[in-house]
CHARMM-style PDB file with segment names, atoms N, HN, CA, C and O in Angstrom:
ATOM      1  N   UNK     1       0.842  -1.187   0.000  1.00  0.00      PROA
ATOM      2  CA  UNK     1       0.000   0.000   0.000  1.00  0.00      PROA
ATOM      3  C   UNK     1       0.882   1.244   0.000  1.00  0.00      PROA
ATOM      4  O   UNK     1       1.819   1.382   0.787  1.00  0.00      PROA
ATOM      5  N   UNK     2       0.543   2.129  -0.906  1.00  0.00      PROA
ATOM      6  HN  UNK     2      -0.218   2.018  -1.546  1.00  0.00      PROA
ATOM      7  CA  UNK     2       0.894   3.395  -1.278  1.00  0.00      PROA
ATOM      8  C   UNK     2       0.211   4.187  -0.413  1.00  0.00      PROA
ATOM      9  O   UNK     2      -0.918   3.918  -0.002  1.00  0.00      PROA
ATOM     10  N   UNK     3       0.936   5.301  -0.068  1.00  0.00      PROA
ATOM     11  HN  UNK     3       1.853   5.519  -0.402  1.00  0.00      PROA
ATOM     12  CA  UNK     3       0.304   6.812   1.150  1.00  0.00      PROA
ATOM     13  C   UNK     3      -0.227   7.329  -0.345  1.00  0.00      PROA
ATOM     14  O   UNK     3       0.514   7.357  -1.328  1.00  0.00      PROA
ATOM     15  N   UNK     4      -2.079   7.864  -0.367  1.00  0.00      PROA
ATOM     16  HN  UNK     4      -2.681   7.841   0.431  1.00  0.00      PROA
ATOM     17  CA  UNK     4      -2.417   8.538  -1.990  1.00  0.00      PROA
ATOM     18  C   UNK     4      -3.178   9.581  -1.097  1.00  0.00      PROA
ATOM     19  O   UNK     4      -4.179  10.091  -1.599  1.00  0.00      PROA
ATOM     20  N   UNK     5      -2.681  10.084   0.624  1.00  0.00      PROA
ATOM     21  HN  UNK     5      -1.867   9.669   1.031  1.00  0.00      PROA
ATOM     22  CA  UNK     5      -3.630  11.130   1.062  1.00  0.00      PROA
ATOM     23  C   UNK     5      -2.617  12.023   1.606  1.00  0.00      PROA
ATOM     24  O   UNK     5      -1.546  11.670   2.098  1.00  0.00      PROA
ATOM     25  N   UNK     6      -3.111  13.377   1.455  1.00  0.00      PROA
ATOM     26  HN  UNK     6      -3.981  13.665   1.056  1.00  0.00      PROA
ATOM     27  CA  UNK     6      -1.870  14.131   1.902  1.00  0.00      PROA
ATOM     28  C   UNK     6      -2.761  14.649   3.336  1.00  0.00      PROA
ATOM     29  O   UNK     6      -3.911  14.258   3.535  1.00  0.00      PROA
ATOM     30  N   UNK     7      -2.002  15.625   4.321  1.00  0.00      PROA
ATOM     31  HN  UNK     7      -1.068  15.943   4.159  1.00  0.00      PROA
ATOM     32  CA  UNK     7      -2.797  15.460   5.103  1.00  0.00      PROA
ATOM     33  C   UNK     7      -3.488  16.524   5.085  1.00  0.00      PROA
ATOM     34  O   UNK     7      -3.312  17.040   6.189  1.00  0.00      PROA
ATOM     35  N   UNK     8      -4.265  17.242   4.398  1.00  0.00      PROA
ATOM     36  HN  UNK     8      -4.408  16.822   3.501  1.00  0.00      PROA
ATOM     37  CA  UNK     8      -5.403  18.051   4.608  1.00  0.00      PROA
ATOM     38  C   UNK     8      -7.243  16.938   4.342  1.00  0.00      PROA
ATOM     39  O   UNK     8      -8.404  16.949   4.750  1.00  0.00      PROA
ATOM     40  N   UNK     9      -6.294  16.116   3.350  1.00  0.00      PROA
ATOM     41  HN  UNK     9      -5.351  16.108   3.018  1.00  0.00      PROA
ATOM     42  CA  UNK     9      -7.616  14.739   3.087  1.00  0.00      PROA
ATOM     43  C   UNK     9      -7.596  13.998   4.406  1.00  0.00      PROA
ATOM     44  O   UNK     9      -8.633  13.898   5.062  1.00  0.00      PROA
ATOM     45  N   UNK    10      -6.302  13.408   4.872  1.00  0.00      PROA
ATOM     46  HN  UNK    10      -5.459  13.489   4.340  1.00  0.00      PROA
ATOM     47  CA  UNK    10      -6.240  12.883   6.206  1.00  0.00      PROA
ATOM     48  C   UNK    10      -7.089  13.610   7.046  1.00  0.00      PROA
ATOM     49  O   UNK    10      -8.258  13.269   7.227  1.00  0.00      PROA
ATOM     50  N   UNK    11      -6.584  14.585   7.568  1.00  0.00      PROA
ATOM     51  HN  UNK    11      -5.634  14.862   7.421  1.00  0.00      PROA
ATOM     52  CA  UNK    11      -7.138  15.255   8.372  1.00  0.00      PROA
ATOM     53  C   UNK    11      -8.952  15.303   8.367  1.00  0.00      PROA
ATOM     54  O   UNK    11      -9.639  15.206   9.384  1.00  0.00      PROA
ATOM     55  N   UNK    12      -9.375  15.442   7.237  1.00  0.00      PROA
ATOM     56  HN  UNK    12      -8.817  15.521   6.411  1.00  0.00      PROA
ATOM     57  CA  UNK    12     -11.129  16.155   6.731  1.00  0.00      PROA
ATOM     58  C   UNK    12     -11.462  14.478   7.444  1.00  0.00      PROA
ATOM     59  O   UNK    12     -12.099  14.302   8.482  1.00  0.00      PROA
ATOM     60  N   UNK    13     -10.780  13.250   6.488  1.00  0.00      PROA
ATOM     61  HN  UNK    13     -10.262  13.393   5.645  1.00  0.00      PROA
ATOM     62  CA  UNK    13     -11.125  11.627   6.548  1.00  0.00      PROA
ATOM     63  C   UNK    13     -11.799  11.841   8.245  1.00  0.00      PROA
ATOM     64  O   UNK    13     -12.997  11.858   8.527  1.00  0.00      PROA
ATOM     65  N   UNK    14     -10.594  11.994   9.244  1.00  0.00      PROA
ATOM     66  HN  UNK    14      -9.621  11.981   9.015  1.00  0.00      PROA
ATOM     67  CA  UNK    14     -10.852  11.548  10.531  1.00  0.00      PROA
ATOM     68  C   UNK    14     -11.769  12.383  10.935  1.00  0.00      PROA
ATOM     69  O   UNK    14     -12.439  11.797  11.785  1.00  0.00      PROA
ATOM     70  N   UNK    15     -12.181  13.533  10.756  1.00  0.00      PROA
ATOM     71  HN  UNK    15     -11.637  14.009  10.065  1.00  0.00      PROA
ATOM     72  CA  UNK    15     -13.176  14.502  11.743  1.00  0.00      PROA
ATOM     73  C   UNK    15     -14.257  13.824  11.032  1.00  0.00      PROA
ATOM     74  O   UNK    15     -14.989  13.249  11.838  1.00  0.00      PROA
ATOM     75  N   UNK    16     -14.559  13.705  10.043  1.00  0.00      PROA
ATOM     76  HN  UNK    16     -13.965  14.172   9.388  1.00  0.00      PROA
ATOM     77  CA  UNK    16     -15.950  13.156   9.524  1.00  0.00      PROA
ATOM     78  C   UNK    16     -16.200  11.957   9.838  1.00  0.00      PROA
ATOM     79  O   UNK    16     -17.286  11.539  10.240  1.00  0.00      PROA
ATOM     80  N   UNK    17     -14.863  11.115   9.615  1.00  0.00      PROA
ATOM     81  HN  UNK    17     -13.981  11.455   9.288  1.00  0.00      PROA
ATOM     82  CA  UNK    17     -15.180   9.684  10.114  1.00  0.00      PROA
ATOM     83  C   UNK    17     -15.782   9.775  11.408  1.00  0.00      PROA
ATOM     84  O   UNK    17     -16.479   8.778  11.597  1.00  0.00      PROA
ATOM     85  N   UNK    18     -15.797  10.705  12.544  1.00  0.00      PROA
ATOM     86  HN  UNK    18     -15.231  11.515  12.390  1.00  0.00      PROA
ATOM     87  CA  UNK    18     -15.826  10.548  14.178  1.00  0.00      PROA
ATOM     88  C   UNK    18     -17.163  11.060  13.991  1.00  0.00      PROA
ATOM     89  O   UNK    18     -18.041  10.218  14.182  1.00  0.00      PROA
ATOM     90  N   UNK    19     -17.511  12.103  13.701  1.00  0.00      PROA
ATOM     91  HN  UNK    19     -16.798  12.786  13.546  1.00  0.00      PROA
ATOM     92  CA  UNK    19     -18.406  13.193  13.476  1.00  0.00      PROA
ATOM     93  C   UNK    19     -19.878  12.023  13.038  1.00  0.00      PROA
ATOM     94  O   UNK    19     -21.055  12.163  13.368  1.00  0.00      PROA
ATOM     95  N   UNK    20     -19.203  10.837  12.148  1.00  0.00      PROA
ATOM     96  HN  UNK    20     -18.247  10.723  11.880  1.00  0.00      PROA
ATOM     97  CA  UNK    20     -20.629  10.204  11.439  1.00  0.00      PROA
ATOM     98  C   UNK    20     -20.695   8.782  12.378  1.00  0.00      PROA
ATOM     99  O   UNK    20     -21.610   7.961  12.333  1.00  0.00      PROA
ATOM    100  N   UNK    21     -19.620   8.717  13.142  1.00  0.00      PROA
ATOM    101  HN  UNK    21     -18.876   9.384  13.179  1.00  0.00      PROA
ATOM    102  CA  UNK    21     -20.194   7.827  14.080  1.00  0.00      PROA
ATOM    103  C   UNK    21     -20.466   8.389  15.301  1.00  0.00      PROA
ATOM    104  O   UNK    21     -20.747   7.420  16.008  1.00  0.00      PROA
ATOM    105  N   UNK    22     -20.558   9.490  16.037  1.00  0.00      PROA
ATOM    106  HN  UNK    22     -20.331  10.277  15.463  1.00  0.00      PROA
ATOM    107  CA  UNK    22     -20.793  10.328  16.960  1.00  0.00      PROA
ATOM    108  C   UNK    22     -22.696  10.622  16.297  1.00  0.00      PROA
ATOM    109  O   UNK    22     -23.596  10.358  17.094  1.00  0.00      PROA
ATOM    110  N   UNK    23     -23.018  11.069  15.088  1.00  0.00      PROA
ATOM    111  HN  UNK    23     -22.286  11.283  14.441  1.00  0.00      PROA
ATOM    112  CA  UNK    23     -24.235  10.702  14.674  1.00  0.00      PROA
ATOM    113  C   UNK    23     -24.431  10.003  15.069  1.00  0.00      PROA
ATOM    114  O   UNK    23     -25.102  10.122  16.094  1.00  0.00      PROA
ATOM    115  N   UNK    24     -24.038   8.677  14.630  1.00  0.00      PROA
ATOM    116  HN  UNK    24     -23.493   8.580  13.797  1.00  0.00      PROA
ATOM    117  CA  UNK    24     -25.072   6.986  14.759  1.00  0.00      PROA
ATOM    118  C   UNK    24     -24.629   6.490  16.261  1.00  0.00      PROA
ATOM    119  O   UNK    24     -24.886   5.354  16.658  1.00  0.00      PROA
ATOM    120  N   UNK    25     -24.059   7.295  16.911  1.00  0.00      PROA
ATOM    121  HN  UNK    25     -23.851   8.218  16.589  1.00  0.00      PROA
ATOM    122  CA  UNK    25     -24.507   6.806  18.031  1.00  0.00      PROA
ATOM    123  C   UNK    25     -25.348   7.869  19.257  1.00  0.00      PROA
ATOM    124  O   UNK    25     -25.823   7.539  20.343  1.00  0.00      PROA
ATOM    125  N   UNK    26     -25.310   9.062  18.677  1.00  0.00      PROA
ATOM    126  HN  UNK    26     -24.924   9.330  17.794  1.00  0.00      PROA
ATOM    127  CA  UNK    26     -26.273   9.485  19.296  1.00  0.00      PROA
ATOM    128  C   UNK    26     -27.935   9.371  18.975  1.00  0.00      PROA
ATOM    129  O   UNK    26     -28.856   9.481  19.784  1.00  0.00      PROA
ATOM    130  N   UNK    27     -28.009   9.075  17.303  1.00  0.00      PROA
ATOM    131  HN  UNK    27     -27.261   8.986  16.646  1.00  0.00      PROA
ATOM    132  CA  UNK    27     -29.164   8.706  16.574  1.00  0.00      PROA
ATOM    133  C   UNK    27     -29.604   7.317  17.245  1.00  0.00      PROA
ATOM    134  O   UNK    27     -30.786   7.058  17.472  1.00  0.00      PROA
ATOM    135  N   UNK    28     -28.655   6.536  17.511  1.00  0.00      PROA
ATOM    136  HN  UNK    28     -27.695   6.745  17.326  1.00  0.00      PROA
ATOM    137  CA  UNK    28     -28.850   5.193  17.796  1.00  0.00      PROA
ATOM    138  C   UNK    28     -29.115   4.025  16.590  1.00  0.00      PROA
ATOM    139  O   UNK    28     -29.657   2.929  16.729  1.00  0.00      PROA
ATOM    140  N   UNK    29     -28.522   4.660  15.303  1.00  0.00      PROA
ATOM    141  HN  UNK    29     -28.082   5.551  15.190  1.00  0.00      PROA
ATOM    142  CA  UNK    29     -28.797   4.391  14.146  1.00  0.00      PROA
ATOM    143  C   UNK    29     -27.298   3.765  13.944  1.00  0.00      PROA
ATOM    144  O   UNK    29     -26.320   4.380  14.368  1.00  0.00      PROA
ATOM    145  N   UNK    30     -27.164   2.430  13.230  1.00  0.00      PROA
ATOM    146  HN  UNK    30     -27.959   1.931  12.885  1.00  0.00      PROA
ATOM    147  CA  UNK    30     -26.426   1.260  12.981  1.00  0.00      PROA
ATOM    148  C   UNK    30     -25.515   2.009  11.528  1.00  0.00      PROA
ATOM    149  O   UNK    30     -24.494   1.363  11.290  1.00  0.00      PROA
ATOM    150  N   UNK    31     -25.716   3.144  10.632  1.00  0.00      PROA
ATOM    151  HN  UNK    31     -26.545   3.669  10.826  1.00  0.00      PROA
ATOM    152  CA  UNK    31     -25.690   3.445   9.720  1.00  0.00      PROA
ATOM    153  C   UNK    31     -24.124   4.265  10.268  1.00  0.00      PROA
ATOM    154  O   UNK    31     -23.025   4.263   9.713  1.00  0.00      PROA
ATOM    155  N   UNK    32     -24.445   4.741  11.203  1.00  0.00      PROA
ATOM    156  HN  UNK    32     -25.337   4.743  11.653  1.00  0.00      PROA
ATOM    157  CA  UNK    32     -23.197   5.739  11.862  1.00  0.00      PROA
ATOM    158  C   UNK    32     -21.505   4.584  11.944  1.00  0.00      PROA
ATOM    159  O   UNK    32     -20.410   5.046  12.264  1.00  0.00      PROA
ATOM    160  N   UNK    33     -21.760   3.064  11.556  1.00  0.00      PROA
ATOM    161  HN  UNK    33     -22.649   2.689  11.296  1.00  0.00      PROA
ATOM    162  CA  UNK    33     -20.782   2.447  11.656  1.00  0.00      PROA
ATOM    163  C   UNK    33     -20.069   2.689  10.158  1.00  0.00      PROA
ATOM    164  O   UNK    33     -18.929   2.238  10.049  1.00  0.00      PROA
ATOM    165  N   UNK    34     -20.539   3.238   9.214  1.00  0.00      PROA
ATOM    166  HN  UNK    34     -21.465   3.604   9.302  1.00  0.00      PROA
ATOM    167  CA  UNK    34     -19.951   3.665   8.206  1.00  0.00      PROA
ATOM    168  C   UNK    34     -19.080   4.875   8.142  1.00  0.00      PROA
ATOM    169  O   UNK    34     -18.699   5.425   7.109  1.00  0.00      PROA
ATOM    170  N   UNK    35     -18.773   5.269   9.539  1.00  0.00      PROA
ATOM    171  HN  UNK    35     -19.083   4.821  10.378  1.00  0.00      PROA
ATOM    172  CA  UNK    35     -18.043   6.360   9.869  1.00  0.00      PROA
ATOM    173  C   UNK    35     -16.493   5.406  10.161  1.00  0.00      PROA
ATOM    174  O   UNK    35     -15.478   5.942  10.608  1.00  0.00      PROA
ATOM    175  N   UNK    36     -16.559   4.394   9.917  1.00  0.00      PROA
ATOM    176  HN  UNK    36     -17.383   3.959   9.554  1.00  0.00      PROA
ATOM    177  CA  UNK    36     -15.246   3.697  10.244  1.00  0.00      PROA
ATOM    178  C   UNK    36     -14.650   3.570   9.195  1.00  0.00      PROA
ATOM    179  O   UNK    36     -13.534   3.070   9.339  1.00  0.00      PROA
ATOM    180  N   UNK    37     -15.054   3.926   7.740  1.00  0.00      PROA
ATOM    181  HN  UNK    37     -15.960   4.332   7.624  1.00  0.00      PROA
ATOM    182  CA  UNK    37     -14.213   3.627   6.859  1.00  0.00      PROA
ATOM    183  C   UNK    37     -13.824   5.268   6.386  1.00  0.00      PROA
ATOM    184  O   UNK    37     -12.672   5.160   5.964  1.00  0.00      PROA
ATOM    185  N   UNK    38     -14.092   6.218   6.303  1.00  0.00      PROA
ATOM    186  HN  UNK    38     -15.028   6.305   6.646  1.00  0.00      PROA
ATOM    187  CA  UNK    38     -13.081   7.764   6.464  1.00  0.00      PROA
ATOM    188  C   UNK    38     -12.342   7.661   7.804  1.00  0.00      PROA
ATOM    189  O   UNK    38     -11.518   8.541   8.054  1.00  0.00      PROA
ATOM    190  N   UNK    39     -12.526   6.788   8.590  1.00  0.00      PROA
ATOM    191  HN  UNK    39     -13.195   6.073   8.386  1.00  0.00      PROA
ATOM    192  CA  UNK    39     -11.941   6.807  10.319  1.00  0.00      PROA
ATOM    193  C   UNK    39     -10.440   6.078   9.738  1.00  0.00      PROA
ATOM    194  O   UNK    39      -9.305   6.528   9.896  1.00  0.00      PROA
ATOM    195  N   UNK    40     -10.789   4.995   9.125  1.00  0.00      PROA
ATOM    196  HN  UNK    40     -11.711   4.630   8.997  1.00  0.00      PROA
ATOM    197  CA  UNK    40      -9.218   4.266   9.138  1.00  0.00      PROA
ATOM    198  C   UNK    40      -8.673   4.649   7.802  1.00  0.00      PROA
ATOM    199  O   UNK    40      -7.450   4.774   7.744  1.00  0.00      PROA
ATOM    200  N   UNK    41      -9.229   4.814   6.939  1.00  0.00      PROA
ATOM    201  HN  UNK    41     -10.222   4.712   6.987  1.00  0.00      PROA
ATOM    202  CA  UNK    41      -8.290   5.034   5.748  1.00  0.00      PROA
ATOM    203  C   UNK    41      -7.591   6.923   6.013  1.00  0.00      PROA
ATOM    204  O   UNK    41      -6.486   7.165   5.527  1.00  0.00      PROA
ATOM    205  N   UNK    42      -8.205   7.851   6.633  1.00  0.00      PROA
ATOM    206  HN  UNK    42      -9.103   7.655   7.028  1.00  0.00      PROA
ATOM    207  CA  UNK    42      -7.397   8.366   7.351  1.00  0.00      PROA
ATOM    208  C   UNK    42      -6.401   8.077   8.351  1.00  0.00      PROA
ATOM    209  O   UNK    42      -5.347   8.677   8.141  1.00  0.00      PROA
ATOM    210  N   UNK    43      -6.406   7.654   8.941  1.00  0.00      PROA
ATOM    211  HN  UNK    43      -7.263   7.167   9.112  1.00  0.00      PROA
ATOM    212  CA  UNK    43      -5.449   6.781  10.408  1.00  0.00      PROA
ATOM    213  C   UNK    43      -4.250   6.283   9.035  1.00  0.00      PROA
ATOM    214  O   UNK    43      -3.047   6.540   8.990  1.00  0.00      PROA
ATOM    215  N   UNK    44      -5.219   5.389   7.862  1.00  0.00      PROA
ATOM    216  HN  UNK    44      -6.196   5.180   7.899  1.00  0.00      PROA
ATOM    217  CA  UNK    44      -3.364   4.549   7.694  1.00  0.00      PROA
ATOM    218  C   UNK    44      -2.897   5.470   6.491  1.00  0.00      PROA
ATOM    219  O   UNK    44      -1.794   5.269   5.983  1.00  0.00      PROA
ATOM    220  N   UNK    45      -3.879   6.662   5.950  1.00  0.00      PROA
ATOM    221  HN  UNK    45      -4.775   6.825   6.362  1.00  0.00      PROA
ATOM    222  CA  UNK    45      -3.466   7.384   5.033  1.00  0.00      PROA
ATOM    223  C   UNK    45      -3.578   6.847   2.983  1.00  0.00      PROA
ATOM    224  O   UNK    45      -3.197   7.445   1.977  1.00  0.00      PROA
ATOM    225  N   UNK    46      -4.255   5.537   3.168  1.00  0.00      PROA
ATOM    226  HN  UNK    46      -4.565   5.051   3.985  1.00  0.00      PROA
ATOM    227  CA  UNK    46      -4.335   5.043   1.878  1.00  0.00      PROA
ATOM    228  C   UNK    46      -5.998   5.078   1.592  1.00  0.00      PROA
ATOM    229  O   UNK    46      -6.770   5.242   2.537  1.00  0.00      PROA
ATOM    230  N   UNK    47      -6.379   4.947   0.506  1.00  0.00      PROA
ATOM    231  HN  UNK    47      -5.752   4.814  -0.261  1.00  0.00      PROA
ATOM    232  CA  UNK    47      -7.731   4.916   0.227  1.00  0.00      PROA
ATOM    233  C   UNK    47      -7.847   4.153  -1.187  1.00  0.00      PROA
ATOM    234  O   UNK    47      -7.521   4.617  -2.280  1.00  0.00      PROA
ATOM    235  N   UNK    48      -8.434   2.763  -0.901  1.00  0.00      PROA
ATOM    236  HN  UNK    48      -8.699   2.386  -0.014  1.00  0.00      PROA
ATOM    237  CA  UNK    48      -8.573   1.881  -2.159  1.00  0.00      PROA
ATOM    238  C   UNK    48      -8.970   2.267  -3.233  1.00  0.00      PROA
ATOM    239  O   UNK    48      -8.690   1.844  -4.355  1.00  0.00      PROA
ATOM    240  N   UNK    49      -9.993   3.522  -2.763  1.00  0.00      PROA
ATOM    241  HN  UNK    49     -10.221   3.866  -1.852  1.00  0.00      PROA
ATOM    242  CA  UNK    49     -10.656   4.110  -4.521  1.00  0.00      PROA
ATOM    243  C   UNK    49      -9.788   4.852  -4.897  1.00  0.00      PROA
ATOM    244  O   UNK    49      -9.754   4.881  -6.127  1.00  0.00      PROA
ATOM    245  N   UNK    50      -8.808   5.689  -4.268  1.00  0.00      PROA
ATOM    246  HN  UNK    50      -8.836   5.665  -3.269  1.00  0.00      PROA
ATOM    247  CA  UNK    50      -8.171   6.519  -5.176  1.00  0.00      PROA
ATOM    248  C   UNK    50      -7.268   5.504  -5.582  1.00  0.00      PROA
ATOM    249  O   UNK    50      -6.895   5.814  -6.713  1.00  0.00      PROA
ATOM    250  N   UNK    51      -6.820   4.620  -5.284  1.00  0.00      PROA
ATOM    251  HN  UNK    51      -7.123   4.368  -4.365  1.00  0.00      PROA
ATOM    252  CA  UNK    51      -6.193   3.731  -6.198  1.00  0.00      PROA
ATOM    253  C   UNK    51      -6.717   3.250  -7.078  1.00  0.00      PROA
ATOM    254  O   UNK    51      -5.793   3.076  -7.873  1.00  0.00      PROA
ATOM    255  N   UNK    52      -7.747   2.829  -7.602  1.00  0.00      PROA
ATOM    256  HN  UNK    52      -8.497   2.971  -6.956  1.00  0.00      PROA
ATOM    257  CA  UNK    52      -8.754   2.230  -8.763  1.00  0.00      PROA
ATOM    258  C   UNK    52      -8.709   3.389  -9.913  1.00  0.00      PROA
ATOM    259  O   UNK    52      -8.491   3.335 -11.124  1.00  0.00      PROA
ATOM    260  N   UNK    53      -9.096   4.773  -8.753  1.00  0.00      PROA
ATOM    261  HN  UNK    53      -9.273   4.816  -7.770  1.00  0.00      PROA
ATOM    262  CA  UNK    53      -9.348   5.644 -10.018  1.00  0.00      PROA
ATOM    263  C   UNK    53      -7.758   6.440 -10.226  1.00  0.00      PROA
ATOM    264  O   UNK    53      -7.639   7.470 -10.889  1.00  0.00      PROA
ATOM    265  N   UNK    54      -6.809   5.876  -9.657  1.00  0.00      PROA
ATOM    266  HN  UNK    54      -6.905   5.039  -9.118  1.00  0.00      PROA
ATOM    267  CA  UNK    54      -5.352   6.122  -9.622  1.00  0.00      PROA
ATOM    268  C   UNK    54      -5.209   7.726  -9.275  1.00  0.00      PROA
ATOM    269  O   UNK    54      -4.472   8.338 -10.048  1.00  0.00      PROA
ATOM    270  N   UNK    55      -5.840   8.517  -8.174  1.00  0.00      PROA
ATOM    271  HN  UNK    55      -6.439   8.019  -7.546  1.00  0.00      PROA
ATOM    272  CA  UNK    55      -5.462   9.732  -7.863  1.00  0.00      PROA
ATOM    273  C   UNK    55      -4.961   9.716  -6.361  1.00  0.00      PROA
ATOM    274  O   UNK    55      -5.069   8.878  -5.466  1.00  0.00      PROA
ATOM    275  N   UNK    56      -4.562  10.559  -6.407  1.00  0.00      PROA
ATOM    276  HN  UNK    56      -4.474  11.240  -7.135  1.00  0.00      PROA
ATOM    277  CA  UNK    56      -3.267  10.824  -5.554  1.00  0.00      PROA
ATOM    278  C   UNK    56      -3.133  12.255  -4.918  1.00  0.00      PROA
ATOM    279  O   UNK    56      -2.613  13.116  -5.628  1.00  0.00      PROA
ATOM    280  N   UNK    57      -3.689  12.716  -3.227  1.00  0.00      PROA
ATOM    281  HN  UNK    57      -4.111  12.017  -2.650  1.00  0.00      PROA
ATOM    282  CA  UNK    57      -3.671  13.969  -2.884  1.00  0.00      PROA
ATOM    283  C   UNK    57      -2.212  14.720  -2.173  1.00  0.00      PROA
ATOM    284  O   UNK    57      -2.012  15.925  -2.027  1.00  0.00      PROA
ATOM    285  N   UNK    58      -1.298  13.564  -1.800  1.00  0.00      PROA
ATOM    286  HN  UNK    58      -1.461  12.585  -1.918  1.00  0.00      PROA
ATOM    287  CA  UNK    58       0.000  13.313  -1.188  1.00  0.00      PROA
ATOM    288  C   UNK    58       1.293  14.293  -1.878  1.00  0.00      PROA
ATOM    289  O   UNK    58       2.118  13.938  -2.719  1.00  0.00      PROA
ATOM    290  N   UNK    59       1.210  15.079  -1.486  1.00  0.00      PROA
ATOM    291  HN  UNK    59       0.540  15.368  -0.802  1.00  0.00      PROA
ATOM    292  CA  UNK    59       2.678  15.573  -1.835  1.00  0.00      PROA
ATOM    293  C   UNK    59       3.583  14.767  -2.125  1.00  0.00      PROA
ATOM    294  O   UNK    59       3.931  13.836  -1.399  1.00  0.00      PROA
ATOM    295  N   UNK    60       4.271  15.166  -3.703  1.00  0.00      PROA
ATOM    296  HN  UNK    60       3.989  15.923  -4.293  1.00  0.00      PROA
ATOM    297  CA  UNK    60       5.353  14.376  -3.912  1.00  0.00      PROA
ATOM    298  C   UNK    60       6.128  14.688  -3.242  1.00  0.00      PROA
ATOM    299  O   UNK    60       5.990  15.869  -2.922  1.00  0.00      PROA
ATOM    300  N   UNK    61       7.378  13.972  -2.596  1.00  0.00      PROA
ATOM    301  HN  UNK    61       7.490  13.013  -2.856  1.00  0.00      PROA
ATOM    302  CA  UNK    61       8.775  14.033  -1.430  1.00  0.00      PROA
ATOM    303  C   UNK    61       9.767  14.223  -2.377  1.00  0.00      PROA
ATOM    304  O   UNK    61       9.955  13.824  -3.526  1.00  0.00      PROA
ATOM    305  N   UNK    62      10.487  15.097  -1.416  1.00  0.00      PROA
ATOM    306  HN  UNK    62      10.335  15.420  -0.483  1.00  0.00      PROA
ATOM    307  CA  UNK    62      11.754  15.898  -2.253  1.00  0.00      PROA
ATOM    308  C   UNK    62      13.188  15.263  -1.633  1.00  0.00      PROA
ATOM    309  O   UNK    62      13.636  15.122  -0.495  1.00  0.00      PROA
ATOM    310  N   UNK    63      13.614  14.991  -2.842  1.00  0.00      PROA
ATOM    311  HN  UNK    63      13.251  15.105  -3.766  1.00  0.00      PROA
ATOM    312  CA  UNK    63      14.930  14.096  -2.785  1.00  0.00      PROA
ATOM    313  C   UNK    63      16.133  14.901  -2.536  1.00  0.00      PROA
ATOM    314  OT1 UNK    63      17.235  14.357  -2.464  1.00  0.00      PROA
TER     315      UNK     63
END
């Protein structure tokens, strides 16, 4: 796995990820567990779709 998030995407991933399970659990709604997938693909910084659709928000690193 390739890093394809730089961290301003990181960053947005985790507040929303928390934010939509902080919903579903104050809603009491089962739907708020879909807040775990912006939760971890922020945390490890990769995201399977931007690999499919091959984009990339990550600053290239300077040699």
């Amino acid at each position: 796995m390739k890093i394809n998030e730089g961290t301003l995407d990181r960053i947005l991933r985790l507040v929303a990820g928390v934010a939509i399970i902080t919903w579903g659990f104050l809603a009491q709604n089962w739907l708020g567990a879909i807040g775990i997938i912006p939760l971890v693909t922020g945390l490890i910084g990769w995201c399977p779709l931007y690999s499919v659709l091959h984009l990339n928000t990550c600053p290239a690193k300077k040699s």
